[in-house]
Backbone as a ProteinNet text record, in pm:
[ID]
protein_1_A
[PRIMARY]
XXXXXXXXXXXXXXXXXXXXXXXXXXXXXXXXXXXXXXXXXXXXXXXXXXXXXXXXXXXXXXXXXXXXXXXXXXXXXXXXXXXXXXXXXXXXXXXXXXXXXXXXXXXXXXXXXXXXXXXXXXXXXXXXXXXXXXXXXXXXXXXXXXXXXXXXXXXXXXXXXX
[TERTIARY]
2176.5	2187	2270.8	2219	2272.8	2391.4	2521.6	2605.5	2492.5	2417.8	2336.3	2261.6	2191.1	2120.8	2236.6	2336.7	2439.6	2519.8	2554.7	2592.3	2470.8	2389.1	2279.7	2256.9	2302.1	2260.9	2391.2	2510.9	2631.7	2643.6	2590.8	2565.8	2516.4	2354.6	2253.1	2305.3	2334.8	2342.2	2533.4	2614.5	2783.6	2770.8	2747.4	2775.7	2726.2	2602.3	2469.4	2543.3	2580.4	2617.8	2751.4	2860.6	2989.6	2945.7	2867.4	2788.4	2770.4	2662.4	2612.1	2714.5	2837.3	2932.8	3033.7	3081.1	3153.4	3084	2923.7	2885.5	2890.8	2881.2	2885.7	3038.9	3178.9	3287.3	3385.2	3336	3395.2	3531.9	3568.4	3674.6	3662.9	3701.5	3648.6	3703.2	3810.9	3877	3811.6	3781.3	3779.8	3580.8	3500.6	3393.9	3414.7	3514.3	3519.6	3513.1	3618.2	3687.4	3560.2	3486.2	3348	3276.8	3225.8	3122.4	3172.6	3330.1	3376.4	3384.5	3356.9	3378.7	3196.4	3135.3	2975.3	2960.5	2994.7	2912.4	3000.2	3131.6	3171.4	3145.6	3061.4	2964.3	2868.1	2795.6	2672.4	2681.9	2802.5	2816.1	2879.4	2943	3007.9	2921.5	2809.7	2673.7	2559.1	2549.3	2483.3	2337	2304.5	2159.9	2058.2	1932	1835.4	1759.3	1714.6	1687.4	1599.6	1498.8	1396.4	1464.4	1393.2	1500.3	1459.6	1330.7	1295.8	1383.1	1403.3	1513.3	1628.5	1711.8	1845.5	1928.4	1845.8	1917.7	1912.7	1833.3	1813.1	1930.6	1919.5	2037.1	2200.9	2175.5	2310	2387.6	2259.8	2287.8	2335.9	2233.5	2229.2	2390.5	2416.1	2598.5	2676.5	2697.8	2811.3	2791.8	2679.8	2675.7	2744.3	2667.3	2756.5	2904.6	2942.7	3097.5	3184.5	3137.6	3184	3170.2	3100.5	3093.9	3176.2	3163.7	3299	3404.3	3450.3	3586.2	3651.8	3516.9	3530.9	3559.3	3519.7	3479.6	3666.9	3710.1	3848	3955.2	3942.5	4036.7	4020.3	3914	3907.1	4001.9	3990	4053.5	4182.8	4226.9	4424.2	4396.4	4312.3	4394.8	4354.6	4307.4	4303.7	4431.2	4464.1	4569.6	4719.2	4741.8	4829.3	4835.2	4714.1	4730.3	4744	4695.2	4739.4	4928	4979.8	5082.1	5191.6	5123	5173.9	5182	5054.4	5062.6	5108.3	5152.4	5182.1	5349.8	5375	5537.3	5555.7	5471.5	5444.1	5502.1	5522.4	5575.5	5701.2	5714.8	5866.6	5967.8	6101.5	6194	6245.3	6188.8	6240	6126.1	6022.6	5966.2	5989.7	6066.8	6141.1	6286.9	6310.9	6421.1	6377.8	6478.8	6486.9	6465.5	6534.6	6499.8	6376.9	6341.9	6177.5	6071.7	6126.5	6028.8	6000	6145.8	6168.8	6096.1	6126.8	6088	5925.1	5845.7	5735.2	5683.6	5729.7	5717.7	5718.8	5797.4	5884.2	5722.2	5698.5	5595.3	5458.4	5446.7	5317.4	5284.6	5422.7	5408.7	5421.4	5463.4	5504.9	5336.4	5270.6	5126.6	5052	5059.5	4983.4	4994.3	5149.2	5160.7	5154.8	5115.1	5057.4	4976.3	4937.7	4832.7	4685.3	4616.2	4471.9	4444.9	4457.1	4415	4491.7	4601.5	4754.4	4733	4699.4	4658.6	4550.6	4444	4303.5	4382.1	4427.8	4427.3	4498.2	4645.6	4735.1	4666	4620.6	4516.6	4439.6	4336.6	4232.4	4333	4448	4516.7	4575	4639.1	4720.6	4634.5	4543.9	4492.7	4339.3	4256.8	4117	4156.3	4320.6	4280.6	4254.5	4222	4133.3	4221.6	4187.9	4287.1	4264.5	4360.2	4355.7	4205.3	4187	4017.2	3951.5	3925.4	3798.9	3843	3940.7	3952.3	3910.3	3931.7	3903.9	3709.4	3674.6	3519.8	3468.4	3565.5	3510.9	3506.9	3642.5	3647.2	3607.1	3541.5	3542.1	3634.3	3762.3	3862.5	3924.9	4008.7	4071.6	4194.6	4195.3	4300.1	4406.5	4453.5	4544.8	4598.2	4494.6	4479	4545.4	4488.3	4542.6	4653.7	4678.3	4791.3	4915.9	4878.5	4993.3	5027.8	4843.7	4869.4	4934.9	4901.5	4975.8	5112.8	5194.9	5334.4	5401.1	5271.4	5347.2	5356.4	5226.3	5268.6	5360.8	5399.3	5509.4	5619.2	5696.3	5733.7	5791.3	5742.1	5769.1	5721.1	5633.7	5660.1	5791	5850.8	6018.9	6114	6090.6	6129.8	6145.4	6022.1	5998.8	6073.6	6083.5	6082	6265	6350.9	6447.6	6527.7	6451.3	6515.1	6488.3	6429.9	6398.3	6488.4
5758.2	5839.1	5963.1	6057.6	6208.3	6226.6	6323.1	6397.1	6415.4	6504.2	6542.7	6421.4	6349.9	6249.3	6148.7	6168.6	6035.6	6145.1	6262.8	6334	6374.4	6360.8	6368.8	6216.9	6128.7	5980.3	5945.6	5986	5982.4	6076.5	6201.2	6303.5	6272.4	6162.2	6113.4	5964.3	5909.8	5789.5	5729	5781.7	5714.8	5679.2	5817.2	5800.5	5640.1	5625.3	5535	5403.6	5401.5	5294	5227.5	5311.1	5311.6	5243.8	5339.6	5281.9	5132.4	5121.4	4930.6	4863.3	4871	4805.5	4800.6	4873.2	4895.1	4825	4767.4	4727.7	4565.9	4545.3	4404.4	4386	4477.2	4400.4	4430	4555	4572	4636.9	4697.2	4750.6	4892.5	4970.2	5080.7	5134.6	5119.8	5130.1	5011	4907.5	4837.2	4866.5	4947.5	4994.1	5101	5199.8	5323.8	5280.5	5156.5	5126.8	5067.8	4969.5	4891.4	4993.8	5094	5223	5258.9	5337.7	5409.8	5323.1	5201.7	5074.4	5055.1	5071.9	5033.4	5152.7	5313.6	5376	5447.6	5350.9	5375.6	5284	5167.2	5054.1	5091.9	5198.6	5250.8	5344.5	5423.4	5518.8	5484.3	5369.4	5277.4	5225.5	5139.7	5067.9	5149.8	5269.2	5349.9	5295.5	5276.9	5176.1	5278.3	5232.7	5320.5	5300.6	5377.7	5403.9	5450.5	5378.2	5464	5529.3	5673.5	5741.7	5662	5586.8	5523.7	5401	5367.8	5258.6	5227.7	5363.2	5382.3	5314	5353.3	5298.1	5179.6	5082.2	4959.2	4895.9	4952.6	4880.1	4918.8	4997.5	5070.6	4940.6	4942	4820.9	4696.4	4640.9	4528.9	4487.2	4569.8	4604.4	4584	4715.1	4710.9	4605.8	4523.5	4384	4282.9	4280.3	4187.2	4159.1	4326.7	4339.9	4318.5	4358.5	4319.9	4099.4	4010.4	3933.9	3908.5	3951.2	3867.7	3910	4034.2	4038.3	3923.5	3909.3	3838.2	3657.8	3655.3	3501.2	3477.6	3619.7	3604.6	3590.2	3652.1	3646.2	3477.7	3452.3	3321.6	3218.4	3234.9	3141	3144.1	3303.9	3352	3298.7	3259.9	3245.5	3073.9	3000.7	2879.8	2814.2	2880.9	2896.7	2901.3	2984	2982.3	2862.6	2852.7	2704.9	2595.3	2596	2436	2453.3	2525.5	2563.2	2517.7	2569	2567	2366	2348.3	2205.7	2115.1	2139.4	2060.3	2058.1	2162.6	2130.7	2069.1	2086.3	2015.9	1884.3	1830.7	1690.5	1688.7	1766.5	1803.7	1808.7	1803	1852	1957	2043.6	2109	2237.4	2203.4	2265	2366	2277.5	2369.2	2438.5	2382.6	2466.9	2622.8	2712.6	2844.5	2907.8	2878.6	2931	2927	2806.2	2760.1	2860.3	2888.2	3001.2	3128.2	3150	3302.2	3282.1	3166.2	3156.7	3186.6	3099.5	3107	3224.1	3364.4	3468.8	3554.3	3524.4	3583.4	3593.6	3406.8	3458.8	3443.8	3464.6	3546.4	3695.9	3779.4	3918.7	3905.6	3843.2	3843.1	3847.9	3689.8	3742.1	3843.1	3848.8	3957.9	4089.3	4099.6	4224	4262.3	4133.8	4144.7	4190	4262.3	4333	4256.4	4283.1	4196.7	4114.1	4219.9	4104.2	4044.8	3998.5	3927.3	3808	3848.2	3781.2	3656	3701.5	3628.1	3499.8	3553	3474.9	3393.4	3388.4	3325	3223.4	3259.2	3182.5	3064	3134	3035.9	2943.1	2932.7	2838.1	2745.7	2825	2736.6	2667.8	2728	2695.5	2632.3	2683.5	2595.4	2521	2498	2444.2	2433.8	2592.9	2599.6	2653	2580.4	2598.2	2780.6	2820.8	2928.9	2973.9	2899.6	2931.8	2920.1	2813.8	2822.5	2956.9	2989.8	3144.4	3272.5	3246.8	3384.9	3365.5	3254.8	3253.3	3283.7	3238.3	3298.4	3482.4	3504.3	3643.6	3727.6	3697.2	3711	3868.5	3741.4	3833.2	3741.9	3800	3694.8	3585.2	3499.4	3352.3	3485.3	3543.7	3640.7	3691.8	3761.3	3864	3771.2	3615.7	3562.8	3494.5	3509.9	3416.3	3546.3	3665	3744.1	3811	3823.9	3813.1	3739.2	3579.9	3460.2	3490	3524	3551.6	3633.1	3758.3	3896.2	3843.9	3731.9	3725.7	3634.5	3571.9	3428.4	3528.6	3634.2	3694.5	3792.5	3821.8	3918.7	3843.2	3752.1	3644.3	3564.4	3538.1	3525	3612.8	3734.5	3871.2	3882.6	3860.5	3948.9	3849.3	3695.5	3629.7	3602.4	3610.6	3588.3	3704.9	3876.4	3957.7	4012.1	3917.8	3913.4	3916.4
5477.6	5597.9	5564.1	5602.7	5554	5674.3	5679.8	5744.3	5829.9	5818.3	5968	6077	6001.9	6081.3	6137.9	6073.6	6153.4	6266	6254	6391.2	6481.4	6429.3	6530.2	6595.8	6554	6573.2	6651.2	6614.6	6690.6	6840.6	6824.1	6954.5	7066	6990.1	7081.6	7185	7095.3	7133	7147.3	7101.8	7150	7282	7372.6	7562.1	7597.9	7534.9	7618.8	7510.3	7412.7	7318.7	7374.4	7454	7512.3	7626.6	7706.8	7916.1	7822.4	7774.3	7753.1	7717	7611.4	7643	7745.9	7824.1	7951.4	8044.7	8050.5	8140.8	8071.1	7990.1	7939.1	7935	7935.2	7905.3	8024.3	8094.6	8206.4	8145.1	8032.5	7980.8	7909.6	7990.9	7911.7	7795.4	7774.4	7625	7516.2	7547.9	7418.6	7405.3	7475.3	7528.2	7390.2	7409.8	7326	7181.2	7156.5	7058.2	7005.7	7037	6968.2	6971.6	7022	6978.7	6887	6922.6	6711.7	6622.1	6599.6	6536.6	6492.5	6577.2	6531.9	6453.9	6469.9	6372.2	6292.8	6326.2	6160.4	6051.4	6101.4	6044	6003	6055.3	6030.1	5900.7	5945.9	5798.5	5693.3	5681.8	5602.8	5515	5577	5529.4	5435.9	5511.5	5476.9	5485.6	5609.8	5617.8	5591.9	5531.6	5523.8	5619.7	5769	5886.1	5925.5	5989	6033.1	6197.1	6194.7	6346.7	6420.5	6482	6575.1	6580.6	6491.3	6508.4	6495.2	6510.2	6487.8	6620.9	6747.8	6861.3	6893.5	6856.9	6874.6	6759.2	6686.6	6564.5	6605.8	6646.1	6746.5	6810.1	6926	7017.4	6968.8	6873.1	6833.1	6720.3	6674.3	6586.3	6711.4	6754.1	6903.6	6997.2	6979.6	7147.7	6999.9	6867.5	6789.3	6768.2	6755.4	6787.4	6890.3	6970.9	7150.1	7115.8	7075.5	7085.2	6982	6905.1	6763.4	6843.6	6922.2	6994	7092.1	7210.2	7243.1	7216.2	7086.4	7028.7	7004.7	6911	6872	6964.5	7071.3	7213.8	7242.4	7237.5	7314.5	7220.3	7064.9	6991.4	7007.1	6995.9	7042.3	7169.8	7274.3	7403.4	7418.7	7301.8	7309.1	7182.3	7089.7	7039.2	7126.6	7225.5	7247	7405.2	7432.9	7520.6	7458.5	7343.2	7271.1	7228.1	7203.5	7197.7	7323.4	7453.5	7560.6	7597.8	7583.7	7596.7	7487.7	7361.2	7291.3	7356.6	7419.8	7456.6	7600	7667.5	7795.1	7811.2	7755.1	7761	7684	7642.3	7554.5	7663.7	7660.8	7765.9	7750.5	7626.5	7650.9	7714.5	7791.5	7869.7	7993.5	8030.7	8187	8112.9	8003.9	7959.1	7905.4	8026.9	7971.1	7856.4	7782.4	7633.7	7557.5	7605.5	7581.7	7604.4	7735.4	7766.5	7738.5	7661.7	7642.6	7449.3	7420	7304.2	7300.6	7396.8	7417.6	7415.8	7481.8	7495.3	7440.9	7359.7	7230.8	7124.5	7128.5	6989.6	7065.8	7169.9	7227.3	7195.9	7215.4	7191.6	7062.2	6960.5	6836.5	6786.6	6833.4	6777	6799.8	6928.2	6974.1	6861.2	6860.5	6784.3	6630	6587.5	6423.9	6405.2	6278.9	6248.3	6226	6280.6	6323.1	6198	6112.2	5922.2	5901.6	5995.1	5946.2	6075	6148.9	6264.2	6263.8	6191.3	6194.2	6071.4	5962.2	5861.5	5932	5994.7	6039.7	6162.9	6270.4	6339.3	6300.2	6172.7	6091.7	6040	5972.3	5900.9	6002.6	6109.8	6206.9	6330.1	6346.9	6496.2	6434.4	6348.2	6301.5	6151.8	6105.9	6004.8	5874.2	5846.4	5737.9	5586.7	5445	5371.5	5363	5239.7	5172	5167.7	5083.5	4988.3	5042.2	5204.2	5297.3	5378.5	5406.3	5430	5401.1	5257.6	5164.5	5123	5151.6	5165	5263.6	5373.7	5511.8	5551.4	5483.2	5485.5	5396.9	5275	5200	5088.2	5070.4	5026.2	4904.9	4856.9	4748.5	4794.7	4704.2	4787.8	4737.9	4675	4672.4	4818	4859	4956.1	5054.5	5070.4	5207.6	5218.8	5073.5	5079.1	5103	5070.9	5099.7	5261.2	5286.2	5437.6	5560.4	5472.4	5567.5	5537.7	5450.7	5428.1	5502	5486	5552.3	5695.3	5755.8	5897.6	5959.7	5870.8	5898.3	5882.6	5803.6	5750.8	5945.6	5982.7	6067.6	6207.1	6242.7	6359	6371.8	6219.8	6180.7	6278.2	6234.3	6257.2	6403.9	6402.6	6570	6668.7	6641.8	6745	6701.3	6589.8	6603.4	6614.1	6675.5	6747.7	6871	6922.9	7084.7	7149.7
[MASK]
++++++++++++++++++++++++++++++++++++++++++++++++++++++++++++++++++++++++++++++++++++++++++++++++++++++++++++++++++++++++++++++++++++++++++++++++++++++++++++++++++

């Protein structure tokens, strides 16, 4: 795909690529964010394209992305309910501190960097060793093992300067 055919492909189609996600997520920022995200996929890939079918592949990237977003929210927000209920029966539940702790490494995950985030998730919340990681992501057991560090590393951080 040439500089021209992808700003002509970006000109034509962002507005209408943005409207179909805003109407499927009801969010208009994370709407913007999955459109600049699909065709910087597109020029990344460098797909060889017929024009007639540039907009259908459009679609079909950005509704994929909008759904891997969504798939990941659901795991952080089933992550941090198993969390919530594993202390539920604890006493130290209704205790104050508990809560602030709780809070503490809610924003703490939240605020890790997404590739520091996912790895940390997959290990803690599905399980999965090093190496079924780095196949899943396909990255090196290197890569995740320094990521899982960096994020234990500063969820440390974040939550014992709250």
């Amino acid at each position: 795909m040439t500089k021209e055919e992808f700003k002509y492909a970006y000109d034509k189609y962002f507005d209408s690529v943005r409207n179909y996600l805003y109407y499927k997520s009801g969010d208009p920022e994370l709407a913007t964010d999955i459109a600049q995200e699909t065709f910087i996929r597109i020029w990344e890939k460098q797909f060889d394209i017929e024009p007639k079918k540039i907009k259908s592949l459009l679609y079909k990237i950005s509704e994929n992305m909008l759904f891997d977003h969504f798939r990941k929210e659901k795991v952080k927000n089933k992550h941090l309910k198993e969390v919530r209920l594993n202390f539920e029966y604890n006493d130290f539940y209704n205790n104050m501190e508990y809560n602030e702790m709780l809070k503490a490494y809610e924003v703490a995950l939240t605020n890790l960097p997404e590739k520091q985030r996912i790895v940390f998730l997959m290990n803690r919340l599905e399980g999965l060793t090093y190496n079924e990681i780095s196949k899943r992501l396909q990255i090196s057991i290197k890569a995740v093992e320094k990521r899982m560090s960096k994020a234990l590393a500063k969820l440390r951080s974040m939550i014992k300067n709250r």
